[in-house]
C-alpha positions in Angstrom: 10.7 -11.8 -43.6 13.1 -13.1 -40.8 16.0 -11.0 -42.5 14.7 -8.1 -42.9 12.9 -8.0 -39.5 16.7 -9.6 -38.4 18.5 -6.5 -40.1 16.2 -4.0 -39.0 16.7 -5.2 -34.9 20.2 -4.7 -35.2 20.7 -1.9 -37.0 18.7 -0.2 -34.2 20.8 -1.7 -31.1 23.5 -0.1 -33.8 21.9 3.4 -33.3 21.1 3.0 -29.5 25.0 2.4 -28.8 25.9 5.5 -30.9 23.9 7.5 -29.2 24.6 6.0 -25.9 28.6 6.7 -26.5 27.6 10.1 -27.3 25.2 10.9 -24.6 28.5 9.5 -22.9 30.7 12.0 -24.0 28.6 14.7 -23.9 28.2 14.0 -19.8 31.5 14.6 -19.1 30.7 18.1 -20.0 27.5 18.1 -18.2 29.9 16.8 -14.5 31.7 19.6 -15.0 28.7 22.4 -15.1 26.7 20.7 -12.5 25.5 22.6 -9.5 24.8 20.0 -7.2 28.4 18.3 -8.2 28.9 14.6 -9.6 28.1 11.5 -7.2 25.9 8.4 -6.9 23.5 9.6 -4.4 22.6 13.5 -3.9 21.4 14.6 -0.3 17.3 15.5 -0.7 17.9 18.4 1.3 19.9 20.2 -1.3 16.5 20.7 -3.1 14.2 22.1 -1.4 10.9 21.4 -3.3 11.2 17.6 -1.9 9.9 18.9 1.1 6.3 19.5 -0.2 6.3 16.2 -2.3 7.3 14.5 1.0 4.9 16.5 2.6 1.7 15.6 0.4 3.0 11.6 -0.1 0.4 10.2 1.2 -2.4 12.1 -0.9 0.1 10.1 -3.7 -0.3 6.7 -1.9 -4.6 7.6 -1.9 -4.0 8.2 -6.2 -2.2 5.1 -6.2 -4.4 2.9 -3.9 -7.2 3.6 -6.7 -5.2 2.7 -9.3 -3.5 -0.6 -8.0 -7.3 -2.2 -8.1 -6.4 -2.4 -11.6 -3.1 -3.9 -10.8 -2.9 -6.8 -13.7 -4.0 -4.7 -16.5 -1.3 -1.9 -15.8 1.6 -2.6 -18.8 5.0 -3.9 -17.9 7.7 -1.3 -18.9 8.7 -3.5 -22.3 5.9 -3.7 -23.5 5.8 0.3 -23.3 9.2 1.3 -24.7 11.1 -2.4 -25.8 14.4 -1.0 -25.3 14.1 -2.3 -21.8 13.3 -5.5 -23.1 17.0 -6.4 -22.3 16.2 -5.4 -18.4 13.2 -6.9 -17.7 11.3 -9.8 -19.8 8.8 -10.8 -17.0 5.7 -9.2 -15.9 7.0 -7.8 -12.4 7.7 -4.7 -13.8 4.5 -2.4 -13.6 4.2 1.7 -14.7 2.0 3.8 -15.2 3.6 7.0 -16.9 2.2 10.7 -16.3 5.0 12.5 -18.4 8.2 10.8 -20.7 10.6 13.3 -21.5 8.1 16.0 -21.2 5.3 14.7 -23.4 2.3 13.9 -21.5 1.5 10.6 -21.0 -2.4 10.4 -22.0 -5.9 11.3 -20.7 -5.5 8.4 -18.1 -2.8 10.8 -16.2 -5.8 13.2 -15.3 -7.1 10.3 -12.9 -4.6 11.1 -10.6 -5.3 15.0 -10.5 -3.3 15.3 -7.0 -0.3 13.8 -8.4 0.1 15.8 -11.2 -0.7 18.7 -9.7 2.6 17.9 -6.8 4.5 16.5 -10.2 3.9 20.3 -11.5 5.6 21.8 -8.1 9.3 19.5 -9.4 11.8 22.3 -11.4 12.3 20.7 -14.4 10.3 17.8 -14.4 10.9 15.5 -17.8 9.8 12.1 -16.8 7.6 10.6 -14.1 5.5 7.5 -13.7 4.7 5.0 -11.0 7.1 2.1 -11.1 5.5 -0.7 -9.4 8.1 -3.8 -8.5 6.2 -7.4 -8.3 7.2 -9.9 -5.6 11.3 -11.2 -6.4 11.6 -8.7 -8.9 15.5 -7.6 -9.6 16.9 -5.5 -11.7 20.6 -6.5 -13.0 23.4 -3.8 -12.8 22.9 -1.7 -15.8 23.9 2.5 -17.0 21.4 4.8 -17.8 22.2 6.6 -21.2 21.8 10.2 -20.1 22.9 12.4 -17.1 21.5 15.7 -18.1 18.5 14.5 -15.9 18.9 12.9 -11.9 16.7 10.4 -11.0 14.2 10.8 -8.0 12.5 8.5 -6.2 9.7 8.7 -3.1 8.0 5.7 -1.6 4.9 5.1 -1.5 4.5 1.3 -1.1 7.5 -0.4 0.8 7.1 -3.5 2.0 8.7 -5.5 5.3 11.2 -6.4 5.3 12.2 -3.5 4.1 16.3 -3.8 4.2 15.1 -6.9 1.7 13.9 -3.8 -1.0 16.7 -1.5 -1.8 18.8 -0.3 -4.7 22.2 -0.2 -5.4 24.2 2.3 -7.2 27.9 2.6 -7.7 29.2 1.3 -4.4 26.0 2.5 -2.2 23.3 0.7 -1.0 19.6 2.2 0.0 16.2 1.2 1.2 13.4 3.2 0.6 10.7 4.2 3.4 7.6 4.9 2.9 7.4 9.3 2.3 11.1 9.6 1.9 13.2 10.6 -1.4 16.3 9.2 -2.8 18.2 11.1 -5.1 20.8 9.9 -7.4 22.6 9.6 -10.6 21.5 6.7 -12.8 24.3 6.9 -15.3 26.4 5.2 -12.4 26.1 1.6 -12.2 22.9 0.3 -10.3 20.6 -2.1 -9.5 17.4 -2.5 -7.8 15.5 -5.7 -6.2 12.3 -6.1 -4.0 13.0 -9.9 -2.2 9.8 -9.5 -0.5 6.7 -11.0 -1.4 4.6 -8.0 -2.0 4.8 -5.2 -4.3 7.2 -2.4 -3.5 6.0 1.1 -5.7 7.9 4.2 -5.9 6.9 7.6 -7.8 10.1 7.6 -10.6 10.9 11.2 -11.4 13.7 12.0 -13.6 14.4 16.2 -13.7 17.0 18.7 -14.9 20.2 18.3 -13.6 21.4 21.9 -12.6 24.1 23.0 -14.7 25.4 26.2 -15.2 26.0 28.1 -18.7 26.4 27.1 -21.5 25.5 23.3 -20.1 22.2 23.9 -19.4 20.9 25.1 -22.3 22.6 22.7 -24.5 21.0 20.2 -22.1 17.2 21.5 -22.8 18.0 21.5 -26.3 19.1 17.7 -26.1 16.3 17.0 -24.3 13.8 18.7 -26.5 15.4 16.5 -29.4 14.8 12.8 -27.4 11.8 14.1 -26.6 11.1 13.8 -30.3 13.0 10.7 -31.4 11.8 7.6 -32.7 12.0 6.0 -29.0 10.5 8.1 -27.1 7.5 8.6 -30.0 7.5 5.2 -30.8 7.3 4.5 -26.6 4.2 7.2 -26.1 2.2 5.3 -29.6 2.8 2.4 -27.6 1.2 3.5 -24.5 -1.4 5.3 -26.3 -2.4 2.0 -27.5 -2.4 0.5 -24.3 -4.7 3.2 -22.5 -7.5 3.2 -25.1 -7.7 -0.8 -24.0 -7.2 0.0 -20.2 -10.1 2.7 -20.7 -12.9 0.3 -22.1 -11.6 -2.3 -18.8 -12.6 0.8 -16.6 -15.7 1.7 -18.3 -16.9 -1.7 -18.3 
């Protein structure tokens, strides 16, 4: 039993570095056909729908107020999708997803009817979830497989003080503040930490990179196609699982 259950582990990190080297080579392509150029951080005012988002954060923050009384039953992101297993192994990493590569989350999404409804007003929209750091949490340095998306970020919860919260990527470093966006590439190299002892919760967006033609429409094929694959299936079984439990805590 330990064998097999040995074998089959490794020949799945075998698949997730193929695909990763070919997600690779694929965004050199995507650099090339991208609108908005290729960088670490992207200026928020070269999309204009962050305005609104910005605009309505704090009808966000009331959403996720509501939700945070329910704080220690939220999952950790492992325990959703275990390829991130080899990022975080504690439980200071908190979500709760609305959309993953642009398959609803659940029925538990509609509790935050506000959100969704601003999460609607993103072009391209593929994932989005509330990512809730614990007290000392830190991410190490690590790539993220695919830059057919950009990453977005708004904060909602930030903590004092705040130049103790921030994220790193490439050579740049950030805070977030509480109803503004950052905007950047998470196939760079990056890292995130909250040093503070309270939690620090962002909305986590990840959208269509602009690209022009022919790049864009191979990239909302490829998307289409993780969208289905076993991790992002196996990751929404996962969280299915965990919302029928959270649902009989609420209803109790």
């Amino acid at each position: 039993m330990g064998t097999t259950s040995s074998t089959s582990g490794g020949a799945r990190a075998t698949t997730v570095e193929a695909l990763k080297f070919i997600l690779r080579q694929i965004g050199r392509f995507y650099n090339s056909s991208s609108l908005v150029g290729d960088k670490p951080f992207y200026e928020v005012e070269s999309f204009p729908w962050v305005e609104k988002i910005e605009a309505n954060w704090q009808v966000i923050r009331e959403e996720l107020d509501e939700l945070l009384k329910y704080r220690e039953h939220l999952p950790n992101f492992q325990d959703i999708s275990p390829d991130q297993k080899g990022l975080s192994q504690d439980d200071h990493w908190k979500t709760f997803f609305f959309y993953a590569y642009g398959i609803k989350a659940g029925n538990d999404s509609d509790s935050c009817p506000r959100t969704l409804e601003l999460l609607h007003q993103i072009p391209g929209m593929k994932t989005a979830f509330f990512s809730i750091f614990g007290p000392g949490k830190h991410l190490p340095p690590h790539r993220g497989p695919y830059n057919g998306v950009l990453r977005y970020h708004l904060g909602l919860k930030v903590p004092e003080p705040r130049d103790q919260c921030g994220i790193r990527v490439q050579d740049e470093v950030r805070h977030w503040e509480e109803g503004k966006s950052l905007i950047f590439d998470d196939t760079y190299l990056h890292e995130a930490w909250n040093h503070t002892d309270q939690d620090r919760v962002v909305l986590f967006v990840d959208f269509v990179r602009p690209m022009t033609f022919p790049a864009s429409m191979m990239n909302s094929a490829l998307i289409q196609i993780i969208g289905l694959s076993p991790f992002v299936l196996g990751a929404k079984g996962n969280y299915t699982a965990w919302e029928e439990r959270f649902e009989r805590i609420v209803n109790d």
